[in-house]
C-alpha positions as CSV (number, residue, x, y, z in Angstrom):
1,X,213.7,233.4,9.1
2,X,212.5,229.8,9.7
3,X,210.0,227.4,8.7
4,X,209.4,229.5,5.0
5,X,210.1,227.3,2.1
6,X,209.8,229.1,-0.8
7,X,208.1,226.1,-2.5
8,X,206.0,225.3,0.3
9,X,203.9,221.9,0.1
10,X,200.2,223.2,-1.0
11,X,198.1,220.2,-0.5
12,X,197.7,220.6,3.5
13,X,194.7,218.5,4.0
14,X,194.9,215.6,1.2
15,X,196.5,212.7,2.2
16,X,199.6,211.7,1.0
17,X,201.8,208.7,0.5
18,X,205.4,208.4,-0.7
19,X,205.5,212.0,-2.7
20,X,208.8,213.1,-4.4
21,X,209.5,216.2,-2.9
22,X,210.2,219.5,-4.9
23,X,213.4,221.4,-4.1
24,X,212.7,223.9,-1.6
25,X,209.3,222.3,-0.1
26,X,211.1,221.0,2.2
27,X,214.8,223.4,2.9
28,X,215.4,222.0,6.7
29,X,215.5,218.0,5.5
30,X,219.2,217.2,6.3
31,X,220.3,213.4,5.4
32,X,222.8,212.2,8.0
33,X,225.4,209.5,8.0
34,X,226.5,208.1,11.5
35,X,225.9,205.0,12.1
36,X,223.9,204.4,8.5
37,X,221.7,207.0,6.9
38,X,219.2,208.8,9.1
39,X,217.6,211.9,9.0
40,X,217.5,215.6,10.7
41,X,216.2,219.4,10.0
42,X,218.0,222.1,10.2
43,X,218.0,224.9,13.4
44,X,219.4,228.3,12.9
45,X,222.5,228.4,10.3
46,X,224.4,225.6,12.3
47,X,222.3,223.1,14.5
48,X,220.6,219.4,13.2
49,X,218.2,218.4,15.2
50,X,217.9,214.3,15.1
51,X,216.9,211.4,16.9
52,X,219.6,210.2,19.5
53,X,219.8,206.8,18.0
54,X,221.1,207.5,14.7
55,X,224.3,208.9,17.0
56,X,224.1,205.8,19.6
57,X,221.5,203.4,18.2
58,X,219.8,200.6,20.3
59,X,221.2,197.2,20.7
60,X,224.3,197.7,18.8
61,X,227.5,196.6,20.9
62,X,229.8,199.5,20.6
63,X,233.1,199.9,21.2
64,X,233.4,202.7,23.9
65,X,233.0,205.2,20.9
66,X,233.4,208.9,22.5
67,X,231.2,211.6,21.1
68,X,234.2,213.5,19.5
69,X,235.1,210.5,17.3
70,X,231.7,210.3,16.7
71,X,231.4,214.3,15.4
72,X,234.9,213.3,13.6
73,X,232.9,210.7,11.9
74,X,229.2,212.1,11.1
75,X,228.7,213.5,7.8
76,X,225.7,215.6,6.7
77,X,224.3,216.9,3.8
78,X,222.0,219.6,3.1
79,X,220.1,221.4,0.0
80,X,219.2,218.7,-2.4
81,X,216.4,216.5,-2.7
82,X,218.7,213.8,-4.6
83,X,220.8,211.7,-2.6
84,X,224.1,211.8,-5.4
85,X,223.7,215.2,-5.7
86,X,223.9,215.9,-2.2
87,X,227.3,213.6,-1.8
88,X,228.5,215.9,-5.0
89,X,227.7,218.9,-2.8
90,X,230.2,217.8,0.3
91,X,229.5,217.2,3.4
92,X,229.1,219.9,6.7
93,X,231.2,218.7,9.6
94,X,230.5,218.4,12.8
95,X,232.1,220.0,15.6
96,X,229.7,218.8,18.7
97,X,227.2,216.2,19.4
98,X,224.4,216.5,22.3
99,X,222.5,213.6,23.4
100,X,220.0,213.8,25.8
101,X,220.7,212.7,29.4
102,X,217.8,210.1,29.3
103,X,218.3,208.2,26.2
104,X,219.3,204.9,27.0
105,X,220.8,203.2,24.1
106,X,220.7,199.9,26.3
107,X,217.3,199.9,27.1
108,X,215.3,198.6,23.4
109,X,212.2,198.9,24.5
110,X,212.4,202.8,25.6
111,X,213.0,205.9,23.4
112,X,212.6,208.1,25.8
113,X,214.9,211.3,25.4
114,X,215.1,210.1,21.4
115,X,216.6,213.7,20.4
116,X,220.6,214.9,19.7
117,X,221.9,218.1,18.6
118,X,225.1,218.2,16.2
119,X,226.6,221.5,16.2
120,X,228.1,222.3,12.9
121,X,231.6,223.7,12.6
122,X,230.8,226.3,9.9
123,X,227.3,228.3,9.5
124,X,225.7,227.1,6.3
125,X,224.5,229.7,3.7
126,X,221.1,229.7,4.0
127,X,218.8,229.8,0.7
128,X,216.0,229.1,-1.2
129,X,217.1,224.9,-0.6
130,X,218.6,225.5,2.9
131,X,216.4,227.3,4.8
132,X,215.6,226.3,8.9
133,X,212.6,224.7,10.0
134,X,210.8,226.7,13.4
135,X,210.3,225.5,17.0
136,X,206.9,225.0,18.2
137,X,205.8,227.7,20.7
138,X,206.2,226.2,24.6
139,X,201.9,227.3,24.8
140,X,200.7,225.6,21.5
141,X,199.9,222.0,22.4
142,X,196.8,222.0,19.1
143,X,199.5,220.7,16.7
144,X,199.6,217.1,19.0
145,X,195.3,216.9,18.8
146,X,194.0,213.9,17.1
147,X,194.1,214.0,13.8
148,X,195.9,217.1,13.5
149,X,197.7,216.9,9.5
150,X,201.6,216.9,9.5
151,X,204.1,216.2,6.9
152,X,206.9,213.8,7.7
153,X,210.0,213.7,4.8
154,X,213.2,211.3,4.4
155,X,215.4,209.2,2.8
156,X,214.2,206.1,3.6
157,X,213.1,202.9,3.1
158,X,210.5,202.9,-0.5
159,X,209.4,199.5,-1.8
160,X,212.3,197.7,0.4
161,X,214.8,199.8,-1.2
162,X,216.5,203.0,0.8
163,X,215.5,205.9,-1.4
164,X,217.6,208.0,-3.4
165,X,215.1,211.0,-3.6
166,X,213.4,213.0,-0.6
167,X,210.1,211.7,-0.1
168,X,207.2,213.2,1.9
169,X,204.0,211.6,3.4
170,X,201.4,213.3,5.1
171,X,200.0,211.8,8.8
172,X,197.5,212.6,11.6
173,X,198.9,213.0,15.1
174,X,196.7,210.6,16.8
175,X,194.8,210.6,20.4
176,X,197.5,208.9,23.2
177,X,194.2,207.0,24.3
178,X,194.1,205.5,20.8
179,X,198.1,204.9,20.4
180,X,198.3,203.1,23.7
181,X,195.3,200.9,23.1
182,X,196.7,199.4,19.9
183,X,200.4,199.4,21.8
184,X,198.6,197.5,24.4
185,X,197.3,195.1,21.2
186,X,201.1,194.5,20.6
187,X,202.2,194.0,23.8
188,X,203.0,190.3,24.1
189,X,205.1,190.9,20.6
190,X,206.7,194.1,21.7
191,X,206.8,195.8,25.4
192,X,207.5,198.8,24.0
193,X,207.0,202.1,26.6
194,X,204.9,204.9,25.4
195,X,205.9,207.9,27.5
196,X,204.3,211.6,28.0
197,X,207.7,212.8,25.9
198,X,206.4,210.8,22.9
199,X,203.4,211.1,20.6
200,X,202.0,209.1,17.7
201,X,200.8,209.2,14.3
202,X,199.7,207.5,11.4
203,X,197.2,205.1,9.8
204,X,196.1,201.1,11.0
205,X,194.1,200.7,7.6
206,X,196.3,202.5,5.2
207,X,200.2,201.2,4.2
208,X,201.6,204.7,5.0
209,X,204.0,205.0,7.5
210,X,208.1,206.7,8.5
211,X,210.7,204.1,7.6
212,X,214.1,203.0,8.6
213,X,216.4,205.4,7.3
214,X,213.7,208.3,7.9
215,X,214.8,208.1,11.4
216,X,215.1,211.9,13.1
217,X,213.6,213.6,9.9
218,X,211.0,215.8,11.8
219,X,207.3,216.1,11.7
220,X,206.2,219.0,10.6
221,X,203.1,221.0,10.9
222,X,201.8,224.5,9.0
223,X,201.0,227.0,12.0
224,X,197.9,228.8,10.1
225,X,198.8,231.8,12.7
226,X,202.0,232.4,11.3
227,X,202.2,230.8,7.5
228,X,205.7,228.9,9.3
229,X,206.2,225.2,9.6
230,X,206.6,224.5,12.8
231,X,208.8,220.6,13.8
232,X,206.9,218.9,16.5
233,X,208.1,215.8,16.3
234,X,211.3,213.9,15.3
235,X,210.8,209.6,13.9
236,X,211.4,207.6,16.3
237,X,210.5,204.4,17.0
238,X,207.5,201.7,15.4
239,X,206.5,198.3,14.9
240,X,208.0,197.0,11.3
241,X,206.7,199.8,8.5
242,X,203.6,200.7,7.6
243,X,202.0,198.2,10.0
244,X,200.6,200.9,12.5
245,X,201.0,203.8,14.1
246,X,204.6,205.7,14.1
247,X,206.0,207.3,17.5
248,X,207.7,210.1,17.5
249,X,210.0,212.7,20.0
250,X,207.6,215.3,21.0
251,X,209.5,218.1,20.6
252,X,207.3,220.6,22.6
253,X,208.6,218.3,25.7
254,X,212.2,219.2,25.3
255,X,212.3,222.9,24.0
256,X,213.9,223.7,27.2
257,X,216.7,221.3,27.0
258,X,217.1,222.5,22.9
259,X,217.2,226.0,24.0
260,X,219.6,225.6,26.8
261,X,222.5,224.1,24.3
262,X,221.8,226.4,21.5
263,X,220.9,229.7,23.0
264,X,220.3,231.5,20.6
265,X,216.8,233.8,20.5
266,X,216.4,233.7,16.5
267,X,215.5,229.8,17.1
């Protein structure tokens, strides 16, 4: 049963900044540790779902790390909203990480193919704090429309400090006309690439924004048909924090890829 919390967030259309989340609002958050703290959400009873460059992240010179040392090395936590109480609760290893075949962690300027999969070696117990989040339905592309509400949650970066409590903000997907116009603003400073596999979301006018350290929490969105929350995106990239629009993995893009590694129907 995903996407259920049994302390699901109630306020769908205020707007949010920087919220400490309640236990259970938000069951899928996983807090990783790979190369520093990112995030993920939980898929089934033993998949993370996460940006690929909290596995390989961009410009760092690596040694030629292999993705079984890397597995050997991740650790991941799940069913707290308290970063010490999650490190009390042990970590879930890895046995498998997926990347996707077109991230390039040597290309800085494209995040295209941003999305991994880490295979756990033992199911979790699933409960009221550890519940998975749902896969957006290949047909439903209304969750991406401007200004369409979704809740992003992490670990990160609060006031210049990395956060030791799960926080939540609530963002508008916003129009690719509008995201690549103010791209196109930054260009000179930043050449980033905006591709049909990425969406963004945010505020220009408003300091509320994904941070380092949120990177691959997912965005998530209430499907009204269903009552489930439904991940269509995973944090990606942005220009510094709070200073624009966020960009973001669109999930719907890759279903086929996620599908193909997990297969498993209850997804």
């Amino acid at each position: 049963m995903c996407g259920k919390p049994v302390n699901p967030i109630t306020e769908v259309q205020r707007i949010l900044g920087g919220k400490l989340a309640s236990r259970g609002s938000f069951p899928w958050q996983a807090l990783t540790s790979i190369h520093g703290r990112g995030g993920g959400a939980l898929l089934g009873d033993r998949w993370i779902l996460t940006a690929a460059h909290t596995v390989f992240p961009k410009g760092v010179v690596r040694k030629s790390v292999s993705l079984d040392q890397l597995a050997e090395e991740a650790r991941i936590f799940l069913g707290h909203t308290k970063v010490e109480e999650l490190h009390k609760m042990g970590n879930h290893p890895v046995r498998r990480i997926f990347i996707h075949p077109d991230y390039n962690p040597n290309d800085d300027h494209n995040f295209n193919g941003d999305i991994a999969l880490l295979e756990l070696k033992h199911p979790v117990t699933l409960g009221p704090t550890v519940l998975p989040i749902c896969l957006p339905d290949t047909t439903n592309t209304t969750f991406y429309m401007d200004g369409h509400m979704g809740y992003v949650s992490g670990f990160g970066v609060e006031k210049n400090f990395i956060s030791n409590d799960l926080k939540y903000v609530s963002l508008p997907a916003i129009a690719r006309e509008k995201c690549q116009s103010w791209l196109d603003e930054k260009k000179g400073v930043v050449p980033m690439v905006f591709s049909e596999n990425m969406f963004c979301a945010g505020f220009l006018k408003i300091k509320r924004d994904t941070c380092q350290g949120d990177s691959g929490s997912v965005f998530t969105v209430l499907d009204t048909e269903s009552g489930r929350w439904v991940a269509t995106g995973i944090v990606s990239w942005g220009i510094g924090c709070a200073e624009g629009y966020g960009f973001y993995t669109k999930i719907l893009n890759y279903l086929d890829w996620i599908k193909g590694i997990v297969r498993d129907d209850r997804l």
